[in-house]
N, CA, C and O of each residue as an XYZ file, in Angstrom:
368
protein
N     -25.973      8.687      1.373
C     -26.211      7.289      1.120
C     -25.813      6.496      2.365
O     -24.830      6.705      3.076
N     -26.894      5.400      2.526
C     -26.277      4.783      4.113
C     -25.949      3.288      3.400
O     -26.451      2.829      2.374
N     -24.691      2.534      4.505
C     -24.632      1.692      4.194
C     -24.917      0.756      5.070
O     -24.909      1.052      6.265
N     -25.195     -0.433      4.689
C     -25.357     -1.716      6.111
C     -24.569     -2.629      5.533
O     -24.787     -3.146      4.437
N     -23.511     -2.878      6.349
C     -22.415     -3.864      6.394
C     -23.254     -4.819      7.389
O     -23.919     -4.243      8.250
N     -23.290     -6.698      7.330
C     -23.731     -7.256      8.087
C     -22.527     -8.794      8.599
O     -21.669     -9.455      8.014
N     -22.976     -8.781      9.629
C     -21.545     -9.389     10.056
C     -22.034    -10.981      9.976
O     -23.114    -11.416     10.374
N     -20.986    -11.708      9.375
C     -21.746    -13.054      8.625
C     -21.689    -14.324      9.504
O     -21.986    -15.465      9.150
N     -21.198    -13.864     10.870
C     -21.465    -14.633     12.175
C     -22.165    -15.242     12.934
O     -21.765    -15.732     13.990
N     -23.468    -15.304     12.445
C     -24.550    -15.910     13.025
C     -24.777    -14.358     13.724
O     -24.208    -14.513     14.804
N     -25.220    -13.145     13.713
C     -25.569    -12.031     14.553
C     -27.155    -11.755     13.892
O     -27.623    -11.492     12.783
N     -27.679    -11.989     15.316
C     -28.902    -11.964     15.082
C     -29.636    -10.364     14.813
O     -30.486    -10.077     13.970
N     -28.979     -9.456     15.851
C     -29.046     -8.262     15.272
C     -27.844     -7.090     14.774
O     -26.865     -6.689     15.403
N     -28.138     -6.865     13.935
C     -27.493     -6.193     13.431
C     -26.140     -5.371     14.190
O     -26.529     -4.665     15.120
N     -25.130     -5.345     14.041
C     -24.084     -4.496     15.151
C     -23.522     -3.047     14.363
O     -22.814     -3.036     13.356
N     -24.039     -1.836     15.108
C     -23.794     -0.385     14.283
C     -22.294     -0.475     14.769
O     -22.087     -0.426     15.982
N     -20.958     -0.640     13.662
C     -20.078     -0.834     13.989
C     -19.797      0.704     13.455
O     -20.770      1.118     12.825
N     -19.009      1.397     13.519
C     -18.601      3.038     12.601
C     -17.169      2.684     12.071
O     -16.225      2.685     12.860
N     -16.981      2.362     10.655
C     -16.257      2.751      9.646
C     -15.065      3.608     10.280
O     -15.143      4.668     10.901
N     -13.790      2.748      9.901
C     -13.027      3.523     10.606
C     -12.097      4.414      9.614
O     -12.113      4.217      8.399
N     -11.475      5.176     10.081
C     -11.489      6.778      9.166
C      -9.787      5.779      8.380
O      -8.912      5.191      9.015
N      -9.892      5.933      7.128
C      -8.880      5.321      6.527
C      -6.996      6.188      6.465
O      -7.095      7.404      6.305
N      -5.866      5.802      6.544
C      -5.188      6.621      7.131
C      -4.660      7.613      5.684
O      -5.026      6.981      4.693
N      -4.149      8.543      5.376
C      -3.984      9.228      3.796
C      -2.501      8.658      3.539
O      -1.988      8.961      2.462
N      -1.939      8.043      4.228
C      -0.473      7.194      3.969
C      -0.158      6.125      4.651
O      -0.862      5.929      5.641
N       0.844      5.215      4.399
C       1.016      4.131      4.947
C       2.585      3.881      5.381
O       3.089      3.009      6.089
N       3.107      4.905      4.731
C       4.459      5.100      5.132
C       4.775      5.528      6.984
O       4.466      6.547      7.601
N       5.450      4.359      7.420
C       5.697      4.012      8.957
C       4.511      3.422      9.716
O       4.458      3.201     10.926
N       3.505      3.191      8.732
C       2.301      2.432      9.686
C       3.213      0.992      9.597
O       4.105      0.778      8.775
N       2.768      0.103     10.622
C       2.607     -1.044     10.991
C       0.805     -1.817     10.130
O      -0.380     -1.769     10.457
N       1.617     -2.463      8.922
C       0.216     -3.217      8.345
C       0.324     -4.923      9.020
O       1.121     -5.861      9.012
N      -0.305     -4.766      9.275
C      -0.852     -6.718      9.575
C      -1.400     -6.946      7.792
O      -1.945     -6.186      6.992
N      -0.899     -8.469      7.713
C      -1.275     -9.210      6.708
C      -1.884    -10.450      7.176
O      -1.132    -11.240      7.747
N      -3.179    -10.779      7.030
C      -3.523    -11.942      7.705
C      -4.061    -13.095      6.065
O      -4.462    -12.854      4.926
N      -3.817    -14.052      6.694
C      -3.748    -14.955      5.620
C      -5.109    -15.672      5.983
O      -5.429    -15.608      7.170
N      -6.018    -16.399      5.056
C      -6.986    -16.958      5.899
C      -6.811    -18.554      5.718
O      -7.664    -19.405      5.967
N      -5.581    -18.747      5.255
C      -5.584    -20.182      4.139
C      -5.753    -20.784      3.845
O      -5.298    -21.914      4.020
N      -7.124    -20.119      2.703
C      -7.226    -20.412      1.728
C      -6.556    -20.768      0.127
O      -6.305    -19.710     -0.451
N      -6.303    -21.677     -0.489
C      -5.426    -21.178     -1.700
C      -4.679    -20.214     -2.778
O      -5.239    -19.675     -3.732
N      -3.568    -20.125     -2.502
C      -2.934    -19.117     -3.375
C      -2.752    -17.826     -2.706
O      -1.993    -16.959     -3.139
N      -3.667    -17.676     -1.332
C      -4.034    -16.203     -0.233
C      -2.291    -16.180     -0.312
O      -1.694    -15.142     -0.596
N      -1.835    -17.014     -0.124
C      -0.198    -16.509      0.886
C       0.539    -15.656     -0.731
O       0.890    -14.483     -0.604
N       0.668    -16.177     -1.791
C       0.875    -15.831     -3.199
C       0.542    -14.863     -3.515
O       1.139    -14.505     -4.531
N      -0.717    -13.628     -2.881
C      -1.170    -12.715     -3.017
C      -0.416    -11.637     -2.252
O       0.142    -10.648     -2.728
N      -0.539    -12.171     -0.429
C      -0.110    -11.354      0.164
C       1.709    -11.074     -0.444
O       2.280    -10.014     -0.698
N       2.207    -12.496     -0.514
C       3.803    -12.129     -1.013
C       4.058    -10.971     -1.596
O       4.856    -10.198     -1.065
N       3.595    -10.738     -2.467
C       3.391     -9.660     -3.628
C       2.919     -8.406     -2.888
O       3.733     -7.524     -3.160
N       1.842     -7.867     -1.966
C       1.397     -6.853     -1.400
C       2.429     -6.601     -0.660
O       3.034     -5.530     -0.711
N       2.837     -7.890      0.361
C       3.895     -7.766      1.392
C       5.217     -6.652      0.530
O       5.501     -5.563      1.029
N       5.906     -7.160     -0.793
C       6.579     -6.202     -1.433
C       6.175     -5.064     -1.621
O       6.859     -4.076     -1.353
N       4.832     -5.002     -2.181
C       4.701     -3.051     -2.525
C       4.454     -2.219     -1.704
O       4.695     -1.032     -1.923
N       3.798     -2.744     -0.320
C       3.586     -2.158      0.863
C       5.280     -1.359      1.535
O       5.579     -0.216      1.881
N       6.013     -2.623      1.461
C       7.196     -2.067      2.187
C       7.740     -1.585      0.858
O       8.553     -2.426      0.474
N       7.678     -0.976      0.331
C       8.315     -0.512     -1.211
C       7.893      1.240     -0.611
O       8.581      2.259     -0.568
N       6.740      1.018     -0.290
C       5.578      2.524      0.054
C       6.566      2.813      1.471
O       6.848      4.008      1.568
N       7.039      2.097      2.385
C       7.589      2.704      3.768
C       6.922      1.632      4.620
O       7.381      1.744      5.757
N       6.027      0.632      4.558
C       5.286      0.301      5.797
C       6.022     -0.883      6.642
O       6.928     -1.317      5.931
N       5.981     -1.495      7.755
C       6.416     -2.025      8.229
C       5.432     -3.652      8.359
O       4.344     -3.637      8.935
N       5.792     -4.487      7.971
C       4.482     -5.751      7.854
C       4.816     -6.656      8.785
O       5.950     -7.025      9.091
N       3.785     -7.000      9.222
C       4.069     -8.097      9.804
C       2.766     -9.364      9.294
O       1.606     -9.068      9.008
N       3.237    -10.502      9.290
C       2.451    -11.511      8.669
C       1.619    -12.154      9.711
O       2.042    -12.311     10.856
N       0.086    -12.641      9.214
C      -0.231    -13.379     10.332
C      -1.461    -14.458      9.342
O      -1.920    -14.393      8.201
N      -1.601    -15.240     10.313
C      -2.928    -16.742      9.414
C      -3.230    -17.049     10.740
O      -2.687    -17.174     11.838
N      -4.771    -17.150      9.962
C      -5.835    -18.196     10.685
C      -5.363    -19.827     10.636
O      -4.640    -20.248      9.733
N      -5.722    -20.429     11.406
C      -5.271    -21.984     11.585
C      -6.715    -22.451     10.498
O      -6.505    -23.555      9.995
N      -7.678    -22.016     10.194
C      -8.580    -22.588      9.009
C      -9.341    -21.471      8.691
O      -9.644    -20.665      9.570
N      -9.755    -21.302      7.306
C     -10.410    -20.754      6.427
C     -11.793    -20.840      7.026
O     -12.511    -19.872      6.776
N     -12.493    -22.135      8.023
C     -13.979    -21.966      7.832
C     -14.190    -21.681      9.074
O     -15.272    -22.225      9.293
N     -13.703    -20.954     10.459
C     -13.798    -20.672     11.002
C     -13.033    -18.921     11.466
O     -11.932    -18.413     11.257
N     -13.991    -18.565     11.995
C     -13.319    -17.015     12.641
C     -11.838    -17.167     13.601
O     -11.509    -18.108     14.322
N     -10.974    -15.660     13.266
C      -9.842    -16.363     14.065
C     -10.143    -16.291     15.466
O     -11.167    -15.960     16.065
N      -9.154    -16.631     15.801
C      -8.864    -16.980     17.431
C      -8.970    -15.919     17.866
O      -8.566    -14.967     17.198
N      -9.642    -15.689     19.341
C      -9.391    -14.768     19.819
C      -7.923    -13.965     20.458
O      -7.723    -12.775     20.700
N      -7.225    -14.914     20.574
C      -5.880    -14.569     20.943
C      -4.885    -14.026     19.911
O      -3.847    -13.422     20.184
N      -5.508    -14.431     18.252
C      -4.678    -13.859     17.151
C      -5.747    -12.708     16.908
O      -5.360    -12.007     15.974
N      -6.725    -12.358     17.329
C      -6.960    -10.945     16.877
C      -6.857    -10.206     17.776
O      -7.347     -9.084     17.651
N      -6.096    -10.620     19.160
C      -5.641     -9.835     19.801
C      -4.455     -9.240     19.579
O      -4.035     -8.084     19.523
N      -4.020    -10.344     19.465
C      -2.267     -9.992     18.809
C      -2.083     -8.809     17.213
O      -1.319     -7.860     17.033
N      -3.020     -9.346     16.414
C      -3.058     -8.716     15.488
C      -3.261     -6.713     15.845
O      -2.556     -5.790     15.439
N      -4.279     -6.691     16.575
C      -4.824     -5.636     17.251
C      -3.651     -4.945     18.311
O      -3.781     -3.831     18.818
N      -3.136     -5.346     18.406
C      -2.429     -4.985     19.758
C      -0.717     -4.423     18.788
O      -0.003     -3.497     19.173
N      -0.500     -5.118     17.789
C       0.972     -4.871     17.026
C       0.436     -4.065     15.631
O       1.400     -3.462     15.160
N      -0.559     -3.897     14.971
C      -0.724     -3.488     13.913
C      -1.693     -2.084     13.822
O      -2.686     -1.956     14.538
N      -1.352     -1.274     13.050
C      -2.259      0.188     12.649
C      -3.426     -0.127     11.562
O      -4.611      0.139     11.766
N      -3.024     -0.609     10.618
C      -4.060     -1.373      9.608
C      -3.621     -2.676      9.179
O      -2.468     -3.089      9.063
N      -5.181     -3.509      8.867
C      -4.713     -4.790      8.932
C      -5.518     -5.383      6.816
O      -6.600     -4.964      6.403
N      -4.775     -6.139      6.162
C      -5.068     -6.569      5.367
C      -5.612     -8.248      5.226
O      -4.858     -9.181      5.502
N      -6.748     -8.406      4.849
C      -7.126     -9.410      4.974
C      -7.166    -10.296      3.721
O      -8.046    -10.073      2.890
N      -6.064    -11.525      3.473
C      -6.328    -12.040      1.685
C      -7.653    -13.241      1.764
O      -7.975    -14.079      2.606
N      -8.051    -12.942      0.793
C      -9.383    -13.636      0.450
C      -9.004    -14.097     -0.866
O      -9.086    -13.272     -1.776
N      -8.587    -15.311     -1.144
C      -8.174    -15.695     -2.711
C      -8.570    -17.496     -2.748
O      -8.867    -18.324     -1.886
N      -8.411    -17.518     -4.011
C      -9.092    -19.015     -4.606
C      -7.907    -19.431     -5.117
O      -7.830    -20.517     -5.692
């Protein structure tokens, strides 16, 4: 089965990005939590932020400065540069 993920950026053609291989534990990864803030997102992560480090992981928190724009390039550098997997809250 194939899938097409499409990137909701204005991309005119399509970008073959490859699925990245998911890790089988999370114990001593470094998770990024990024907030997009939107309402209640931070209320969500709080709660993940606990069960994650409950599992072993090490978190570190991060937010977009607005919900209707993509982040900064300098926070998905940062994000990228300190984190192994990154969680993204999407909440109402």
């Amino acid at each position: 089965m194939t899938k097409t993920i499409l990137d909701p950026t204005s991309e005119l053609v399509p970008a073959g990005i490859p699925a990245v291989v998911r890790p089988a534990s999370i114990d001593g990864l470094r998770v990024g939590l990024l907030d997009i803030t939107k309402p209640r997102g931070d209320v969500f992560l709080d709660r993940l932020q606990e069960l994650l480090e409950q599992r072993g992981a090490t978190v570190s928190r991060f937010a977009k400065p607005t919900f209707t724009k993509p982040a900064p390039a300098d926070l998905r550098y940062e994000i990228s540069t300190k984190c192994d997997v990154v969680i993204e809250a999407l909440a109402d």
